[in-house]
Backbone as JSON Lines, residues from 0, in Angstrom:
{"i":0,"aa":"X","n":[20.74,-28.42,5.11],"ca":[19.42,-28.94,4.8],"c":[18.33,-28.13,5.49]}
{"i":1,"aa":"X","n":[18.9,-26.89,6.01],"ca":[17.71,-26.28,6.72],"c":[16.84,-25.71,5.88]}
{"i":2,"aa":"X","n":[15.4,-25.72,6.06],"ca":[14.56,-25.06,5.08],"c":[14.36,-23.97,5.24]}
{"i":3,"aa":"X","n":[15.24,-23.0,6.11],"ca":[15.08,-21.81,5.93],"c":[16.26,-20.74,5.15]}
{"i":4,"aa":"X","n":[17.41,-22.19,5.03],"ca":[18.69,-21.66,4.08],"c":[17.91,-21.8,2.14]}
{"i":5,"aa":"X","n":[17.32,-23.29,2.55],"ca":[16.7,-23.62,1.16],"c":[15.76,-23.03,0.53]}
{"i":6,"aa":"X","n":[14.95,-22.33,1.25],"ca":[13.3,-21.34,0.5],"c":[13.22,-20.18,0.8]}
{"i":7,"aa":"X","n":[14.11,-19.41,2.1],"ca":[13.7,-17.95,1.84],"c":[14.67,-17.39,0.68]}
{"i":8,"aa":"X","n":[14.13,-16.85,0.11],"ca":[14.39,-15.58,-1.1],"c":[14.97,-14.62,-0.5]}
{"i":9,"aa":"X","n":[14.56,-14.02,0.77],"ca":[14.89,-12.79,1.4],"c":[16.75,-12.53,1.95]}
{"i":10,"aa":"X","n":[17.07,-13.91,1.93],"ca":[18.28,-14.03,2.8],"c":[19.66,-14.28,1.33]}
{"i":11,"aa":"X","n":[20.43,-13.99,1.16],"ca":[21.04,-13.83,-0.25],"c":[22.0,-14.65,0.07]}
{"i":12,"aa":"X","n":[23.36,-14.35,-0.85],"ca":[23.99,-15.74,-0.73],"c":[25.14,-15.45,0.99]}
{"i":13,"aa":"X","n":[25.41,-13.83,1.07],"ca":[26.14,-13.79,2.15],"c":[25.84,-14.15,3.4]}
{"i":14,"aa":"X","n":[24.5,-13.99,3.1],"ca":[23.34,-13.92,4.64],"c":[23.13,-15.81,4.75]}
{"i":15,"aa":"X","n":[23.24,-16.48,3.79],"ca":[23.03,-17.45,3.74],"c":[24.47,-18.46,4.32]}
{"i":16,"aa":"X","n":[25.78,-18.08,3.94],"ca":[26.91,-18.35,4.46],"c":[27.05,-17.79,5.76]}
{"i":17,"aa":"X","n":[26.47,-16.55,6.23],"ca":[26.68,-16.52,8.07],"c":[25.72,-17.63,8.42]}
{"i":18,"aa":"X","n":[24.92,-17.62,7.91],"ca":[23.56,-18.69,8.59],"c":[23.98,-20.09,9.18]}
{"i":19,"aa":"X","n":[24.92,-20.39,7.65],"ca":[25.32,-21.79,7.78],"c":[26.61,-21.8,8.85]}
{"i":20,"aa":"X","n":[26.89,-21.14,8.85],"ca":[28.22,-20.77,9.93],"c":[27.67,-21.21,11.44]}
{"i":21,"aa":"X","n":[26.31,-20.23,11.1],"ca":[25.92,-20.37,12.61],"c":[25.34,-21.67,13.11]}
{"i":22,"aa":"X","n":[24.87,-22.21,12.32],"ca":[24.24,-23.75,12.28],"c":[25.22,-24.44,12.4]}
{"i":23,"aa":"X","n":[26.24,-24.6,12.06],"ca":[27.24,-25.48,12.28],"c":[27.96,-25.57,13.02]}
{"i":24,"aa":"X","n":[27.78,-23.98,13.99],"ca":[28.55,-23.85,15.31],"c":[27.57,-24.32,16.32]}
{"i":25,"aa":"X","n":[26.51,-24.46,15.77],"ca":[25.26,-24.28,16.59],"c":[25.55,-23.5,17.96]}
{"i":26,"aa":"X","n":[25.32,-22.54,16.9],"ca":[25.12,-21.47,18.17],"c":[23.34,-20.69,17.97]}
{"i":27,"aa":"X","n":[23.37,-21.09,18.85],"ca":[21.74,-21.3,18.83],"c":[21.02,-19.48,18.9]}
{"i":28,"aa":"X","n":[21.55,-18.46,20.42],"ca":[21.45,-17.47,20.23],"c":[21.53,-16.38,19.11]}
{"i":29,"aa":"X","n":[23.01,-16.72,18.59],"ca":[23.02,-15.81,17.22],"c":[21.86,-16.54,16.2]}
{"i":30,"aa":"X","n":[21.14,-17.94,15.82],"ca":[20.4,-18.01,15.06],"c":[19.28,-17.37,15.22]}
{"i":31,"aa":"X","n":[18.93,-17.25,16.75],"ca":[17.57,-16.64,16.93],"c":[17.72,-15.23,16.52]}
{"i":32,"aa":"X","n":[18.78,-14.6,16.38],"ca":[18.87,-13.11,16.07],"c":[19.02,-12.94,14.92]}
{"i":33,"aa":"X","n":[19.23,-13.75,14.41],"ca":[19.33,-13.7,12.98],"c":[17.67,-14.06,12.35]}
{"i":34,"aa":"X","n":[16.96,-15.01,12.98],"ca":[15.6,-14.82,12.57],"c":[15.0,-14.54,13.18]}
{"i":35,"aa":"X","n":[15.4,-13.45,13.95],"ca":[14.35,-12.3,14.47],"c":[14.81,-10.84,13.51]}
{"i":36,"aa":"X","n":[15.76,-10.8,13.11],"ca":[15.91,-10.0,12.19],"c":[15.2,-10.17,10.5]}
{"i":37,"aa":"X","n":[15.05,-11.45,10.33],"ca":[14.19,-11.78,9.35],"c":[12.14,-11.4,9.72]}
{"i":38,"aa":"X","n":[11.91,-11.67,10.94],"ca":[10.7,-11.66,11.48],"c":[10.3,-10.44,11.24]}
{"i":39,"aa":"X","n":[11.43,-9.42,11.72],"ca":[11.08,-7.84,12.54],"c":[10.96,-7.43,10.63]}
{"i":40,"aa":"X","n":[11.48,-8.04,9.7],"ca":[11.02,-7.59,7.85],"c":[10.05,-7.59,8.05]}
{"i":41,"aa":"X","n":[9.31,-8.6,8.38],"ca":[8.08,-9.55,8.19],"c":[6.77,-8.53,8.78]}
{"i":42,"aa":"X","n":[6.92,-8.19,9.79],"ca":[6.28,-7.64,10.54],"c":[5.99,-6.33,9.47]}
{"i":43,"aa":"X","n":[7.34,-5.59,9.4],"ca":[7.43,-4.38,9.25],"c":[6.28,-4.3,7.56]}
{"i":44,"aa":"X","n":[6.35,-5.51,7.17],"ca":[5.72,-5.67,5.68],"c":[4.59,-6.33,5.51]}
{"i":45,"aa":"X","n":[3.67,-6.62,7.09],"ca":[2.2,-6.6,6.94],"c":[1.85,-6.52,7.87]}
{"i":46,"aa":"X","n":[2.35,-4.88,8.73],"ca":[1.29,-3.92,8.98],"c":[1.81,-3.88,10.42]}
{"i":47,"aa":"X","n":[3.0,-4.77,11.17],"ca":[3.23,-5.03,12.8],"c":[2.33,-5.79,13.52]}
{"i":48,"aa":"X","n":[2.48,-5.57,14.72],"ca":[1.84,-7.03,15.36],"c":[0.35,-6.42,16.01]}
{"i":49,"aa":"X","n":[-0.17,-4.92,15.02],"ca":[-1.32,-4.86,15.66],"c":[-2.54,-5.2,14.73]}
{"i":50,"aa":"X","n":[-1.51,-6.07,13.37],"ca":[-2.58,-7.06,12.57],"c":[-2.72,-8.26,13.05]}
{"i":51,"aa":"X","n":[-3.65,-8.94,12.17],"ca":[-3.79,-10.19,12.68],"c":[-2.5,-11.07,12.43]}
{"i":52,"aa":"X","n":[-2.19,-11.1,11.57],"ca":[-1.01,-11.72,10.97],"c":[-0.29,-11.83,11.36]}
{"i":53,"aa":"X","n":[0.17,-10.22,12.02],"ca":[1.3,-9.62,13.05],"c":[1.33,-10.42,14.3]}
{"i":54,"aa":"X","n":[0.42,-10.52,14.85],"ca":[-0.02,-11.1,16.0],"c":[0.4,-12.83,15.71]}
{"i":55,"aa":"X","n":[0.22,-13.21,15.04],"ca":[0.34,-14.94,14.78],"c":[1.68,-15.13,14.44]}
{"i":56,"aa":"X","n":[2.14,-14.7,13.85],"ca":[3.68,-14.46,13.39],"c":[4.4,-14.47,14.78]}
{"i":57,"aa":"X","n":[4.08,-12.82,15.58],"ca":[5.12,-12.26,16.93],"c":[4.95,-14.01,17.97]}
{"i":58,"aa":"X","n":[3.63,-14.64,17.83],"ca":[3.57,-15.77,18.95],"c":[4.45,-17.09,18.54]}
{"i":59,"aa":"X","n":[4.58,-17.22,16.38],"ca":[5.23,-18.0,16.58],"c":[6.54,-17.71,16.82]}
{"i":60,"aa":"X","n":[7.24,-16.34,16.72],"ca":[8.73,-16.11,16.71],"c":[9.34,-15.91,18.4]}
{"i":61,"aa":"X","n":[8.06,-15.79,19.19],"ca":[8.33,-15.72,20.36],"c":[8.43,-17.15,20.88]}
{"i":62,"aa":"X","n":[7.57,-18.31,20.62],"ca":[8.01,-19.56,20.7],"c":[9.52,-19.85,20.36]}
{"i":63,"aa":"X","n":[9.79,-19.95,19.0],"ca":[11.14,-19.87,18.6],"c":[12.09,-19.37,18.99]}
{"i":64,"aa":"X","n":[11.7,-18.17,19.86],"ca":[12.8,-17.58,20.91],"c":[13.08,-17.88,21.87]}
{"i":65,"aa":"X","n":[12.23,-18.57,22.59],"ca":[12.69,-19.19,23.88],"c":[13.23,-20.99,24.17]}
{"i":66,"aa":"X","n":[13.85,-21.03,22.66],"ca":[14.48,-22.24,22.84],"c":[15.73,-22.35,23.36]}
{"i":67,"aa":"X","n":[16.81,-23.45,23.74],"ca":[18.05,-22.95,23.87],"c":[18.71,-24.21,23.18]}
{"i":68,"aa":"X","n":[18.4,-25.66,22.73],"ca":[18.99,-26.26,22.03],"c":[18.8,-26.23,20.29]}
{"i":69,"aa":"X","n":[19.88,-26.47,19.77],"ca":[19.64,-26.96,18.13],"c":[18.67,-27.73,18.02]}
{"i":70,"aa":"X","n":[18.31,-28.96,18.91],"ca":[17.58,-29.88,18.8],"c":[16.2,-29.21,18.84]}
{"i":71,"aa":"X","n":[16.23,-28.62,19.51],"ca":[14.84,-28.13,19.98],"c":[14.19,-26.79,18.77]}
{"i":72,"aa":"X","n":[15.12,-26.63,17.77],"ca":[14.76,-25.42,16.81],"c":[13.96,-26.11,15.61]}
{"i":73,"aa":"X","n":[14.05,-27.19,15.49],"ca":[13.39,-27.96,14.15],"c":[11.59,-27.47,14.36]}
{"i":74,"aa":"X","n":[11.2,-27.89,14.7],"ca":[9.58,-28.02,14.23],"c":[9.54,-26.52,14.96]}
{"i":75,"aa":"X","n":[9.66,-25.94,15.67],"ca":[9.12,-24.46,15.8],"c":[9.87,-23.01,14.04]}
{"i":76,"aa":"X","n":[10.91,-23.64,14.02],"ca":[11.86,-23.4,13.01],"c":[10.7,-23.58,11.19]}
{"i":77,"aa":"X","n":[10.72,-25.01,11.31],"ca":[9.44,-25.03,10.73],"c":[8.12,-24.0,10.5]}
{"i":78,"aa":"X","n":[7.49,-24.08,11.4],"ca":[6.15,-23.38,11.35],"c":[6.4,-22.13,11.35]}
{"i":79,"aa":"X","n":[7.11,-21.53,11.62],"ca":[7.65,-20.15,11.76],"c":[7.98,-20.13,9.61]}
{"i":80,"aa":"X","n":[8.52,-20.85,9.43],"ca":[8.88,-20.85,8.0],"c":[7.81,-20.86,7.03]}
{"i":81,"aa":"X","n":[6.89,-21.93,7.12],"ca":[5.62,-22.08,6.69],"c":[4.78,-21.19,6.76]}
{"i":82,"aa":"X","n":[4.69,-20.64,7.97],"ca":[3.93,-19.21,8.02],"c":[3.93,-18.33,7.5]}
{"i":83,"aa":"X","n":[5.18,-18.14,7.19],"ca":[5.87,-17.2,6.35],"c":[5.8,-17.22,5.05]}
{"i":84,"aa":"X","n":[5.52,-17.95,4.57],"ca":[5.39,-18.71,2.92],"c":[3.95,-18.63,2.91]}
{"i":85,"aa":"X","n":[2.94,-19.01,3.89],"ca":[1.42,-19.13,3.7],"c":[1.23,-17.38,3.44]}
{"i":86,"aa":"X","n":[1.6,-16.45,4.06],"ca":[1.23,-15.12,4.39],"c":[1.7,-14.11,3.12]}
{"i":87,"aa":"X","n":[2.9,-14.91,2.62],"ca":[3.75,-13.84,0.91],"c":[2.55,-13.54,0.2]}
């Protein structure tokens, strides 16, 4: 039910089966690397973090990085997603 298995486009069906793997192990580290590998696209595709965008993006993925529970990934997980969808 995560909304980032359900709405990104970018992540295909294989990328989408490690995802869920990782969610279900909750293993929390490999998720963050896995959407920081989605982020570092993001970046790379409007302009890095010495746009504005870049900049709002790197603060929310840096929030999102310094979590360490599952519990604690929902609403930063969120806005990080949304952002991402406001900015396409």
């Amino acid at each position: 039910s995560s909304p980032i298995l359900r709405d990104d486009l970018v992540m295909g069906d294989y990328q989408r089966d490690v995802f869920e793997l990782l969610v279900r192990r909750g293993d929390v580290g490999a998720i963050q690397l896995k959407v920081d590998e989605c982020v570092g696209l993001a970046l790379d595709a409007i302009g890095g973090v010495d746009k504005p965008l870049g900049r709002e993006l790197q603060r929310l993925a840096g929030e999102f990085a310094g979590l360490q529970t599952m519990e604690q990934l929902d609403g930063p997980l969120v806005a990080l997603k949304d952002y991402l969808k406001d900015i396409q």
